[in-house]
N, C-alpha and C positions, 0 to 999 in steps of 0.2 A: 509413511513418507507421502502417500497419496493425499492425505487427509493432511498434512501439512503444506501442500504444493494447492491444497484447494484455500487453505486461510489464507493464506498468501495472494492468492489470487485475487478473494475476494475482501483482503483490507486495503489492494492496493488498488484496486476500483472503486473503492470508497472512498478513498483518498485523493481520488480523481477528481471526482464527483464533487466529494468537499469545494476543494481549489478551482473546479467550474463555477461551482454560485459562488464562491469569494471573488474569483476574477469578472462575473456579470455583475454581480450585483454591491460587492464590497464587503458582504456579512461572513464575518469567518465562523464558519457550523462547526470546526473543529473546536477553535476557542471558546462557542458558545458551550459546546459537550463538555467541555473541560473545567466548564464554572468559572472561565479566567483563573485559571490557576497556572501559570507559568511553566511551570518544572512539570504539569501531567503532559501541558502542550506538547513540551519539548520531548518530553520521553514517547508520548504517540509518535511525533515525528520520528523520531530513532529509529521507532519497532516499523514504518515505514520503509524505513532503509535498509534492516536487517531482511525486511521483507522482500525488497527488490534486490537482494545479492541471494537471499536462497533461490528467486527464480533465476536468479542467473548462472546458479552453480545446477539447480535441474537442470536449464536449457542444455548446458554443455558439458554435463554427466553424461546427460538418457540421449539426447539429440530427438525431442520428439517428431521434429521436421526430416529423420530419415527416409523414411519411406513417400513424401510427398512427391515426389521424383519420379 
């Protein structure tokens, strides 16, 4: 579970990242990785979102912010 809350993390920084130089610069690095292939694009974008609801069901399983208090 660690080591999947750690993928997650970090594809979804990458994905950040990506959509910074698309929004500076206009070059989508995602589409570029994808060869323009439509349906991989789409399906990265997917595993994106799956990605952003397992942090969200970490977040509000484990509560890692208990103890900052």
């Amino acid at each position: 579970m660690k080591y999947t809350t750690w993928i997650c993390c970090g594809f979804l920084i990458a994905m950040g990242l990506f959509a910074c130089v698309y929004a500076l610069s206009g070059f989508d690095v995602l589409l570029f990785l994808c060869a323009g292939n439509f349906y991989a694009y789409r399906a990265v974008l997917s595993l994106s979102g799956v990605g952003a609801l397992w942090l969200l069901f970490w977040l509000v399983a484990f509560r890692p912010t208990r103890f900052l208090s």
